[in-house]
PAPASE-683361 format. One record per residue (C-alpha): x, y negated, z negated. Coordinates in pm, whole numbers, padded with zeros to 5 digits, always signed. Each point is the difference from the previous one (the first is absolute). Layout:
! PAPASE-683361
XYZ ...
END
This chain:
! PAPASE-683361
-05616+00233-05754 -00279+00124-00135 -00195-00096+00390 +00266+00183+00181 -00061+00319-00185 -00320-00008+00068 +00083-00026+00349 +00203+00311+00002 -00278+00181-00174 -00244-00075+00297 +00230+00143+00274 +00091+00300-00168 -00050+00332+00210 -00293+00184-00088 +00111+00365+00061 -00390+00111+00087 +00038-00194+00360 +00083-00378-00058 -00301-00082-00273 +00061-00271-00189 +00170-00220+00259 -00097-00111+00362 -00002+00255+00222 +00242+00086+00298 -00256-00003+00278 -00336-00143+00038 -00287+00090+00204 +00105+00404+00033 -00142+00215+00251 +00061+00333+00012 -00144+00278+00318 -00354+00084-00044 -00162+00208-00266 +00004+00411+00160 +00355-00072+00159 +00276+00293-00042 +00343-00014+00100 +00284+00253+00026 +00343-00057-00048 +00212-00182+00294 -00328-00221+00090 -00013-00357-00092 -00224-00216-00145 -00076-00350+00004 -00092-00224-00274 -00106-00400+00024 -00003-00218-00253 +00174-00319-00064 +00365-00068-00160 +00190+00318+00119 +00396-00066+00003 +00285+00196+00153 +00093+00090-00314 -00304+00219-00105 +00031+00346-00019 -00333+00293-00006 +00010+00269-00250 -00161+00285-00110 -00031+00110-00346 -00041+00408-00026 -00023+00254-00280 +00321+00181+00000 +00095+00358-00163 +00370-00108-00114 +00028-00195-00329 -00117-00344+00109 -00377-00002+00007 +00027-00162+00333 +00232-00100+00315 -00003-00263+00214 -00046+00067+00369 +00114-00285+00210 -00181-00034+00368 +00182-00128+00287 -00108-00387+00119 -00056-00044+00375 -00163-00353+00020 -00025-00261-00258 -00141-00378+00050 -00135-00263-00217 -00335+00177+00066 +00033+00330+00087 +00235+00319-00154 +00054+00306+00202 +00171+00341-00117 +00032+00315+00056 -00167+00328-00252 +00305+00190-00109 +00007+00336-00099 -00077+00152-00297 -00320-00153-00136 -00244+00215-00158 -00328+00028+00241 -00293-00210-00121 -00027-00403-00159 +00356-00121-00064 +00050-00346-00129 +00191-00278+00254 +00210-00182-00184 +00187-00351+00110 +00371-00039-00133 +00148-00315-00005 +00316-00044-00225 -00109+00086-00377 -00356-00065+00076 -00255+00263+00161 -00375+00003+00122 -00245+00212+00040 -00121-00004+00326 -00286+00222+00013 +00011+00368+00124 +00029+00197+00303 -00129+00377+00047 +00246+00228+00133 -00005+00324+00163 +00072+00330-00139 +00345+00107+00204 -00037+00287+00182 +00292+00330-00080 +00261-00066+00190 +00010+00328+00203 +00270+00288-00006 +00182+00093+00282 -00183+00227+00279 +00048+00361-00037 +00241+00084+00359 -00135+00224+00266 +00185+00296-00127 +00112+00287+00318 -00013+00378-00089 +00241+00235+00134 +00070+00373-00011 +00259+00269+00059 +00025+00329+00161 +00190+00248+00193 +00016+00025+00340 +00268+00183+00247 +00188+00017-00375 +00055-00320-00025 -00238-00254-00249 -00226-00198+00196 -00146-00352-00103 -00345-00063+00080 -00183-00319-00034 -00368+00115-00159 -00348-00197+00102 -00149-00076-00325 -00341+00002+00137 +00021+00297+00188 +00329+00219-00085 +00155-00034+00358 +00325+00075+00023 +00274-00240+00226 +00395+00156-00029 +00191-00274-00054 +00360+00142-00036 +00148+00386-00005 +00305-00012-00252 +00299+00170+00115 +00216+00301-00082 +00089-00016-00340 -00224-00222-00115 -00261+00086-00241 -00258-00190-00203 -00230+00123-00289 -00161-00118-00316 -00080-00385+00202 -00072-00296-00237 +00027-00358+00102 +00029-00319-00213 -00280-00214+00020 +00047-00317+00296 +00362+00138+00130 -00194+00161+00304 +00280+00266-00061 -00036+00404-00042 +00229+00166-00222 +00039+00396-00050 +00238+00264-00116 +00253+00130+00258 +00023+00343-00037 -00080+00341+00261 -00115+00225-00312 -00314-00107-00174 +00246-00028-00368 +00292-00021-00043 +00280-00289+00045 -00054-00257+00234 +00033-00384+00083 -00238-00241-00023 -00075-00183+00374 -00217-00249+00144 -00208-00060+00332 -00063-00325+00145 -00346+00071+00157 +00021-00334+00200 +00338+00058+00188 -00001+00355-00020 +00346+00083-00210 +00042+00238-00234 +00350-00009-00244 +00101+00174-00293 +00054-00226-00238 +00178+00156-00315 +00223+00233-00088 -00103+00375-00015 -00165+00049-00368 +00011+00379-00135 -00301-00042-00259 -00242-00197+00220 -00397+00136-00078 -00195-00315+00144 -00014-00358+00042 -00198-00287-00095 -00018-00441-00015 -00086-00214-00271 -00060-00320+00129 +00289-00079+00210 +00258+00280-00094 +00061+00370+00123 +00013+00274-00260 +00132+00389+00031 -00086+00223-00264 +00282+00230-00089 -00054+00315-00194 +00392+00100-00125 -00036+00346+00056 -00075+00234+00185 -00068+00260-00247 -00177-00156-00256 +00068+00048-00371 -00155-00228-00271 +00210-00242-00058 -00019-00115+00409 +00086-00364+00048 -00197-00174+00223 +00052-00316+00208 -00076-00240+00251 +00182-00128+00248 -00054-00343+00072 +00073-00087+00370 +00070-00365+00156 -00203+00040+00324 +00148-00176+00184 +00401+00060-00071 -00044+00348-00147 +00190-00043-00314 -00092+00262-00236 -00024-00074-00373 -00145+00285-00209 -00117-00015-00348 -00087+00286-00199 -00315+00017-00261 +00111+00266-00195 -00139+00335-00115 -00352+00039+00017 -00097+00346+00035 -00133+00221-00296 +00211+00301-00157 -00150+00194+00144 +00002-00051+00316 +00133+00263+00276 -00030-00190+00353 -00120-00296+00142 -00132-00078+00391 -00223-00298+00158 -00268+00147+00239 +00079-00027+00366 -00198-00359+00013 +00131-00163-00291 -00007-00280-00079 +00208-00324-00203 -00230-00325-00029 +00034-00289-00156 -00235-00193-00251 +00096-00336-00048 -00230-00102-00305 +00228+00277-00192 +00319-00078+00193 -00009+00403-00004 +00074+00260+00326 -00196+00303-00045 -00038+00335+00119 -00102+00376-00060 +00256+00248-00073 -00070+00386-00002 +00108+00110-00353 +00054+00378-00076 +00015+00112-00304 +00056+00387+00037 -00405+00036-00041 -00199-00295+00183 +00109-00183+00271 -00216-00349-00059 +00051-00346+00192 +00085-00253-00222 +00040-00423-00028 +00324-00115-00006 +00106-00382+00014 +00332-00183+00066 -00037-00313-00220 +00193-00249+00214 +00093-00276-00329 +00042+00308-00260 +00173+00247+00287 -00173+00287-00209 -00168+00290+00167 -00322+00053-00201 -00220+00294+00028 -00370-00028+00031 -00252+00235+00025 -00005+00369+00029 -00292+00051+00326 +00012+00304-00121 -00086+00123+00355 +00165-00022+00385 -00274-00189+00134 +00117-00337-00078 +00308+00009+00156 +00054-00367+00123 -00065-00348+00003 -00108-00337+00202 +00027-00347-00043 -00355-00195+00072 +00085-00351+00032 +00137-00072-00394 -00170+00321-00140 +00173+00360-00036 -00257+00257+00100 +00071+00409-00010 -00126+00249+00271 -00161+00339-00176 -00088+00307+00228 -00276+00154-00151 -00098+00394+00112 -00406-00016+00064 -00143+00379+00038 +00306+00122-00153 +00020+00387+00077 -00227+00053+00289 -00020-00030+00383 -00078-00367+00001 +00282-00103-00239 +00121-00321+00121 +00171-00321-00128 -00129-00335-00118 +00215-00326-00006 -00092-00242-00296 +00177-00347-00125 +00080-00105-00326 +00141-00284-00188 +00320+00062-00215 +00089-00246-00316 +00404-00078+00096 +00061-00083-00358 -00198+00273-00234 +00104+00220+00273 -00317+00184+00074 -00245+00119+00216 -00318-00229+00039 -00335-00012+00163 -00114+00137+00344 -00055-00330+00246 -00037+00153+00284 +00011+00369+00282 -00202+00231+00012 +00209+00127+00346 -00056+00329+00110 +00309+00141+00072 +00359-00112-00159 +00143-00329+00067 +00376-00167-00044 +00187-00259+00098 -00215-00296-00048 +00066-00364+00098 -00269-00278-00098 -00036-00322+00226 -00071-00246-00222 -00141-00219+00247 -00244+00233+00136 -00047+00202-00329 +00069+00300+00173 +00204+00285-00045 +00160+00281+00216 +00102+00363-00092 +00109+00295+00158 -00153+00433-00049 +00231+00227+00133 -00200+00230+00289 +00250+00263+00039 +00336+00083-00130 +00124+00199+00243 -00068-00267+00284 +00063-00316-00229 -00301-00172+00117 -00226-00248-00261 -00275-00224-00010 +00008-00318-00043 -00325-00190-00196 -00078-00319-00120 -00190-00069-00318 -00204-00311-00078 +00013-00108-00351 -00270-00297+00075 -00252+00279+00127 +00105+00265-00196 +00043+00218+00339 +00231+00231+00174 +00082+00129+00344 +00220+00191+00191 +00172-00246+00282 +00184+00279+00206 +00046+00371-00049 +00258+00256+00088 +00276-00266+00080 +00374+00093-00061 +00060-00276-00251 +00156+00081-00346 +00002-00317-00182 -00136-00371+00034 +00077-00339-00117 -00151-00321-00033 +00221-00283+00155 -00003-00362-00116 
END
């Protein structure tokens, strides 16, 4: 008895890698000193002993509440004399320790150096197509617009009766959608324009409250004012749109406007955008109060449906925003030479906080003249805008601004195109 136990002492596993009992392979050989692999490339160990039972681990510091996992590679080749696997994924870059499973028993090979794993990369930004609307023989033209040059190419005349303003598209549908309407306010439909085939339909019912439109990620919104004369305790809403059935389902976020409060507007390029960090739409109401008429932050807070108002801009130069890839920015018009012959306008960019509601810090402008409507390209950086030329003629320019370079210029000037979006 007393021989037999001290047999089982002397084969007892050794959890450090077999010590204390013969080991598992003999005469190991592991790839040369300086070596690196990545994960999916094999490598091949001699030796002699190897089974086609063993298994190759790796043992690596782990964050959850075992101090370490197990990370099991993937055996191509295995002989008496030779062991070939595979280096899975997940091992931390640098010396990691081989280690030989066979049954209850383990080994300690020796060590391999592996490669740090590069990011795996995001998806590539799509070549986005911008397109703009005017009037032409009364009826709204579509133009296809060079981005390197501003060249116009008509690509469809709507017909009688059919009307789009206010365009927004939702990002990767390749599809325009606008408000169908022949007065600049007032009641209208919301449509859509296939700029591939050509078609345009209206695609909801007539809404009496519509002010302008905007996306979230992959969903069409209306914002609805309730009245047309506006007391204090307006509701406002949003109508949220199923692009591609029409179905209209509006939810309303409440009263929002202070006592005293005598009208509310949106400027002629208003605007409704979407910040997805906050989950909020925003935009920039004209509030009257019976003294000062000031531009203001407002937000629909899509999981609260509250309307919460921001901050007073206490002036009608910031009068819309722009989305810049995830970020919220604000256009302000600033007057330089302000009373004199050379009094002329200045377009600057600024960063607003979606939560705190506020105004932030100037990123970017300096653009003579004023400037609306912009689109960024994320995969160029770039962003377009429109300055209206003349009223009377309805004809704009259409510029580009570089946020890499810091730079802007005009693209085309005097062109009879009201409005521009960025397709997808």
């Amino acid at each position: 008895m007393l021989i037999g136990a001290v047999a089982l002492v002397g084969c007892s596993k050794d959890d450090g890698g077999n010590e204390g009992g013969d080991p598992l392979v003999t005469n190991v050989t592991l790839p040369a000193a300086g070596t690196s692999f990545a994960s999916g490339e094999t490598v091949t160990i001699t030796g002699n002993g190897f089974t086609a039972s063993d298994a190759i681990l790796f043992r690596v510091p782990t964050k959850a509440t075992a101090p370490t996992t197990d990370i099991r590679a993937t055996i191509i080749k295995v002989t008496a004399t030779e062991l070939t696997f595979e280096v899975p994924e997940g091992l931390p870059a640098g010396e990691n320790s081989v280690i030989l499973k066979r049954g209850a028993s383990e080994m300690t090979l020796g060590k391999i150096s592996i490669e740090a794993e590069e990011p795996t990369p995001g998806p590539e930004p799509q070549t986005a197509i911008l397109y703009g609307f005017g009037i032409k023989d009364n009826h709204t033209v579509v133009y296809r617009i060079d981005a390197e040059n501003g060249a116009l190419t008509e690509i469809a005349a709507l017909q009688d009766g059919e009307y789009l303003s206010g365009a927004v598209t939702i990002p990767g549908s390749g599809m325009i959608f606008g408000i169908a309407r022949e007065e600049a306010w007032g009641a209208g439909a919301v449509c859509r324009f296939d700029p591939e085939t050509k078609t345009y339909e209206v695609l909801t019912e007539t809404i009496p409250d519509i002010e302008i439109l905007g996306v979230t990620k992959d969903k069409l919104y209306a914002l609805c004012v309730g009245t047309s004369a506006v007391a204090a305790d307006t509701e406002i809403s949003l109508s949220e749109i199923d692009p591609q059935t029409g179905a209209i389902d509006k939810v309303t976020f409440g009263k929002f406007l202070p006592t005293t409060t005598q009208d509310i507007g949106w400027s002629d390029y208003g605007t409704l955008v979407y910040d997805p960090q906050s989950d909020r739409l925003l935009t920039t109401p004209r509030i009257y109060d019976g003294e000062n008429e000031d531009f203001h932050l407002l937000a629909f807070d899509m999981a609260t449906q509250k309307a919460v108002l921001g901050e007073r801009l206490a002036t009608d130069n910031v009068n819309y925003l722009f989305r810049k890839g995830n970020d919220i920015c604000a256009v302000y018009e600033r007057i330089v030479n302000y009373g004199t012959a050379n009094e002329s306008a200045v377009t600057d960019l600024y960063t607003v906080d979606p939560t705190a509601m506020t105004l932030g810090n100037k990123i970017g402008g300096d653009i003579a003249d004023s400037w609306f409507g912009w689109n960024y390209d994320a995969a160029t950086e770039r962003m377009y805008g429109l300055s209206e030329e003349d009223w009377e003629t309805k004809t704009y320019s259409i510029g580009v601004y570089d946020w890499k370079a810091g730079s802007f210029k005009k693209l085309s000037e005097n062109v009879q195109v009201q409005s521009i979006v960025l397709v997808e």
